[in-house]
C-alpha positions in Angstrom: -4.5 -23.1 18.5 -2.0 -21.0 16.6 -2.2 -17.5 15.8 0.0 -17.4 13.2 -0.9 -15.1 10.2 1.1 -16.1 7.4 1.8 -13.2 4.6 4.1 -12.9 2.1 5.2 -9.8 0.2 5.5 -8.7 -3.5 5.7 -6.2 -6.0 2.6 -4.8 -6.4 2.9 -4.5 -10.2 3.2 -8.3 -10.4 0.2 -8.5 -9.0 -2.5 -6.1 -10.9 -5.4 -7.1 -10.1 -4.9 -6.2 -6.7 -4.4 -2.5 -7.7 -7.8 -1.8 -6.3 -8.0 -3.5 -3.2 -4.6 -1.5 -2.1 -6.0 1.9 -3.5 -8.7 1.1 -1.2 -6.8 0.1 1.5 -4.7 3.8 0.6 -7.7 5.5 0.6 -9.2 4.0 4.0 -6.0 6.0 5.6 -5.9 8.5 3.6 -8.8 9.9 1.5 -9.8 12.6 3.8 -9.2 16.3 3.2 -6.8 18.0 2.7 -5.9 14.9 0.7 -8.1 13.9 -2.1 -11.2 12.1 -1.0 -12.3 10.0 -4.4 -11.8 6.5 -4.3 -10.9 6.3 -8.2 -8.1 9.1 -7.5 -6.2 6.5 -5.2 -7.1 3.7 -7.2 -5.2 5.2 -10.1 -2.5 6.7 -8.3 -1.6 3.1 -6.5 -1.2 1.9 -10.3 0.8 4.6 -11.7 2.8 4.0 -8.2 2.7 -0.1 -8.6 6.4 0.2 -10.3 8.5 -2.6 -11.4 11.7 -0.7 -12.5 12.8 2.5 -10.5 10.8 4.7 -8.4 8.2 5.1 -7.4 7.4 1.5 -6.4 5.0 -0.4 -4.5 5.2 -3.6 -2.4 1.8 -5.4 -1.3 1.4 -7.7 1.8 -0.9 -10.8 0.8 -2.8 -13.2 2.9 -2.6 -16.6 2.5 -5.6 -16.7 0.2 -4.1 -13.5 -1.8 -6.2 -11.6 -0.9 -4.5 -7.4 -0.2 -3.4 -6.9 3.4 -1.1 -4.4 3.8 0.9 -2.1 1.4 4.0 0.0 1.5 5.1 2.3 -1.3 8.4 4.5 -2.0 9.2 7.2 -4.5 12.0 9.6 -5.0 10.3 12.0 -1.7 7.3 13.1 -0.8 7.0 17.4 -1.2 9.3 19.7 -2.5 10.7 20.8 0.8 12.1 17.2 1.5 13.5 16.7 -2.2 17.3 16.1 -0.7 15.6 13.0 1.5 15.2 9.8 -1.2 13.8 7.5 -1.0 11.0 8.2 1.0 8.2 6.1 2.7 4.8 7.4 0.3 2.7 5.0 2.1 2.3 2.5 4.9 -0.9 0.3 5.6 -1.8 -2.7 7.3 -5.2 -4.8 7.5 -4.2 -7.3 9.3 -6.0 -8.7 11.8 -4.0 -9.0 15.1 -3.4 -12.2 16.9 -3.8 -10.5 20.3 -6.8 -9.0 19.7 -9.9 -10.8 21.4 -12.6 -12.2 19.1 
């Protein structure tokens, strides 16, 4: 038995309708404080950071269904302080589930 998992990796904005399942997938990691905790916040922040020309841009790891698992995202930086660093890493997040895990 193999435990391949086969994924393949695309713009995000060629792929809109799964905007939601990667805000989701943001928000799992991240919607805690101090960060903002609504699900619709992320949501619409992963589309206005989908990007197909320039920065900021996401990428979006799909299974062999299509189905969202995994995203990464750049932009110019990510605070002020770190302005002279670009680009910089926004986001990283995987679902995946992994081969060596037992079921």
């Amino acid at each position: 038995m193999s435990n391949r998992f086969a994924v393949s990796v695309e713009l995000l904005a060629d792929h809109p309708h799964l905007i939601p399942a990667v805000g989701q997938i943001r928000w799992r990691e991240w919607g805690h404080a101090p960060e903002p905790e609504s699900l619709d916040w992320w949501v619409d922040v992963t589309g206005r950071e989908a990007g197909h020309v320039g920065l900021p841009v996401t990428w979006v790891a799909m299974d062999e269904s299509g189905k969202a698992v995994g995203a990464v995202g750049l932009g110019e930086y990510d605070i002020e302080e770190r302005r002279d660093r670009s680009p910089w890493k926004l986001s990283k997040r995987a679902t995946c589930p992994r081969p060596w895990a037992s079921a």
